[in-house]
Structure formats: C-alpha cells, structure tokens
C-alpha positions in Angstrom: -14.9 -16.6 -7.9 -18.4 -16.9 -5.5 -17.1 -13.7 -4.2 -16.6 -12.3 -7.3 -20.4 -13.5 -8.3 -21.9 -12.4 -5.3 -19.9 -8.7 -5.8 -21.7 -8.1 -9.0 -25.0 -9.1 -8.2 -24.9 -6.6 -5.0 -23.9 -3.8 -8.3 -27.3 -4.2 -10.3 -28.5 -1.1 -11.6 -29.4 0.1 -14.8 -30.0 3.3 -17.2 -34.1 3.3 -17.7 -35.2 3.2 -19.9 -32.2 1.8 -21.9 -32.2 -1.8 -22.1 -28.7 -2.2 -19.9 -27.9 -4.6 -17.2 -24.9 -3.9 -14.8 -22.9 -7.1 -14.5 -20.3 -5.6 -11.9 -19.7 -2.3 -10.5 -17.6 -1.3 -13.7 -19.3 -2.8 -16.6 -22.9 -2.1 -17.6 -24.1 -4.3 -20.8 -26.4 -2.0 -23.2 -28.1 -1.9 -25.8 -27.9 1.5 -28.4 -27.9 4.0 -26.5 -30.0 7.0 -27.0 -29.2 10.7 -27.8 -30.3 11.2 -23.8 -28.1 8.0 -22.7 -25.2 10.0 -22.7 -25.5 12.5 -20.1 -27.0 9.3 -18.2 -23.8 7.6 -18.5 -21.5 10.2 -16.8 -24.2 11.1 -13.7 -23.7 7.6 -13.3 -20.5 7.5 -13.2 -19.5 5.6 -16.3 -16.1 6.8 -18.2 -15.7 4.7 -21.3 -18.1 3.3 -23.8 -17.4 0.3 -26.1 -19.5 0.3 -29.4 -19.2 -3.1 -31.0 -21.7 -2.7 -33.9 -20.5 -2.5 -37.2 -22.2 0.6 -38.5 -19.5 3.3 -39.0 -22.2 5.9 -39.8 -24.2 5.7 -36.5 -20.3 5.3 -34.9 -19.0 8.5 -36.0 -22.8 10.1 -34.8 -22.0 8.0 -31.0 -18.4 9.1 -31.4 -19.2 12.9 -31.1 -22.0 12.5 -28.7 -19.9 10.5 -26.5 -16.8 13.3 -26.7 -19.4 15.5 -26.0 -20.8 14.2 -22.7 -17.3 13.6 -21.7 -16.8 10.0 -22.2 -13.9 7.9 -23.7 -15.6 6.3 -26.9 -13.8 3.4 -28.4 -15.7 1.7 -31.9 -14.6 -1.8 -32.3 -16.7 -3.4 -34.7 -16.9 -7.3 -34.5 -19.3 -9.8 -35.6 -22.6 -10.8 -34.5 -22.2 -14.1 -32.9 -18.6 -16.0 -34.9 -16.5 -14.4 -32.4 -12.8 -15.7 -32.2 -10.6 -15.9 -29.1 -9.1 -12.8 -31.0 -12.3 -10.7 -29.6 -12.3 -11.8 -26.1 -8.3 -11.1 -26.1 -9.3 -7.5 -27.5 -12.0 -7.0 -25.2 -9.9 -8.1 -22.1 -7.2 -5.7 -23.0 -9.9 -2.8 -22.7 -12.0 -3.9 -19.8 -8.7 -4.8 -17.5 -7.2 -1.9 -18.4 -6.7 0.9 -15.4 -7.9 4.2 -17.9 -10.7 2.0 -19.2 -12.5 3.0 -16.2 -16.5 2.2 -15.6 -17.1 0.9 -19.3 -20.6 0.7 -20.8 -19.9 -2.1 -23.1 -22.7 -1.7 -26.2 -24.2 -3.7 -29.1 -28.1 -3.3 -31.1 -29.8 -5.4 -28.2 -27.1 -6.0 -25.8 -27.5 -9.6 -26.6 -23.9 -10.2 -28.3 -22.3 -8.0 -25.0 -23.8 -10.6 -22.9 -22.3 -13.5 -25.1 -19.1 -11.9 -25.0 -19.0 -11.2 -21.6 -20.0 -14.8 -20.9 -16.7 -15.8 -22.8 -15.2 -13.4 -21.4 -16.0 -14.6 -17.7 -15.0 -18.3 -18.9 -11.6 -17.8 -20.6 -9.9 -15.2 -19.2 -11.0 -15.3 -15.8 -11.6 -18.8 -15.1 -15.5 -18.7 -14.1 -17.6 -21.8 -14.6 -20.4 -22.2 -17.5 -22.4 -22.1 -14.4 -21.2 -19.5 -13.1 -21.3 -17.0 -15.5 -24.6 -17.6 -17.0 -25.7 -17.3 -13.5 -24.9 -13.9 -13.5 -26.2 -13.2 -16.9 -29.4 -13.9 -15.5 -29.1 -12.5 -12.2 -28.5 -9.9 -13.8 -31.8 -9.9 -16.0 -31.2 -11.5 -19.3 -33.8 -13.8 -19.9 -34.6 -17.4 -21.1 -34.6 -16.4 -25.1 -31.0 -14.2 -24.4 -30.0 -17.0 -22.0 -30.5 -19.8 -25.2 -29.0 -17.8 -27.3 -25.4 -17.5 -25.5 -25.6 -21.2 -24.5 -26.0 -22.2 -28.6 -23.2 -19.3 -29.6 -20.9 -20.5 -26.8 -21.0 -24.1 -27.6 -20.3 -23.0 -31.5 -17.7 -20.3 -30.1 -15.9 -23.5 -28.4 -16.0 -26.0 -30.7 -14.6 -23.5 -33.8 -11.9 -22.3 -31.6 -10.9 -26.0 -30.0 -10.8 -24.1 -26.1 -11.7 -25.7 -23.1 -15.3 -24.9 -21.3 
C-alpha cells in the first residue's frame, strides 16, 4: 500500500483553475466544473466524469457538455456527507471498472469526493486512516477539508458499525 501511496503522489496535477486534485494517475477529485473544463478534461486525457450532486437541472446541462467533449458522463446523485457503505460499493463498481477509464470524480467543492474517496481508500482497498488522509493532503486538501472528512468518517463508521 506505501507503493500505492507513493504512485499517486508522483501523479499530482490538476486542471487550473478548477479546484481539482489528482489522487492517482486515474482519478482527479473536482469541484463543478466549468463550461471550459470540458475540453480540459480530454487534452488531459480523462475519459469519464462522475457527477455526484443532486441537481438534475445543472446534470442534464453537464450531461450534454460532457457528450459533447467526448467524455463518458455518469450522474449519480448521493448525499452530502450520510453516506452508506451502499455509495462506496457504487463508487467502487465505477472507478475499478476497465471502461471507466481516467474518471474525474465531481461534487460543488470537491470536499464530499475527498470524503468518499477517503472511505473509499479505507474499505475497499484496505489503506490505513493514516494512510489515506495522508494522501488527501498530499494531494492539497487542507486543514478545514482535512477536519471535515475526519468528523464525517468517524460518523460514516459508527452509523454503518464497519471497522476503521
């Protein structure tokens, strides 16, 4: 899992000026993208972008935007912070999956894509507490971001009754 760490860190970019932060060579954590985000995401090589917000107006507007850069758009819209074990089993089905491709993984702030892929990190791929908040920030999240997941996580496992 070091490895794995130490992989993703080597992979930091981002798409200025969008608030994103690149977590591994495959997943880039954003915030809304813009009208001029799109074209952004293909030069850069990204394939599939995963809206979680729960707008289905500015969805359908991303949706056709998305098409029409190329990309595979998928609008999956869960809550702000009560996630369930549900969402990370939805989420790992779409980032481990071959066609998913590089996925820009979206919310408002990219706050909640951070939490999720914190859980994400933890439960389904066996990375410390440690270890994947050390990621989180290496990868530029902040101490206000970083407080945030740590108070949603320890609510996310104690409602669920999983293992940290």
């Amino acid at each position: 899992m070091q490895d794995q760490l130490c992989n993703a860190l080597q992979h930091q970019t981002e798409i200025a000026p969008l608030r994103s932060y690149a977590v591994t060579d495959r997943v880039l954590l954003a915030a809304q993208p813009q009208p001029e985000d799109w074209q952004r995401f293909v030069a850069a090589g990204y394939k599939t972008v995963l809206n979680i917000r729960s707008d289905p107006e500015r969805a359908a507007v991303q949706a056709a935007n998305a098409r029409a850069a190329g990309l595979h758009y998928i609008h999956v819209p869960w809550p702000a912070y009560e996630l369930e074990p549900e969402h990370l089993a939805e989420f790992a089905r779409i980032v481990e999956a071959p066609e998913t491709g590089k996925l820009v993984f979206h919310c408002r702030s990219a706050t909640r894509v951070g939490l999720i892929w914190m859980l994400y990190r933890i439960v389904h791929q066996g990375w410390t507490r440690e270890q994947a908040e050390a990621e989180l920030r290496a990868a530029g999240y902040d101490d206000e971001a970083m407080a945030t997941f740590e108070f949603c996580a320890d609510d996310f496992f104690e409602r669920s009754g999983m293992q940290r």
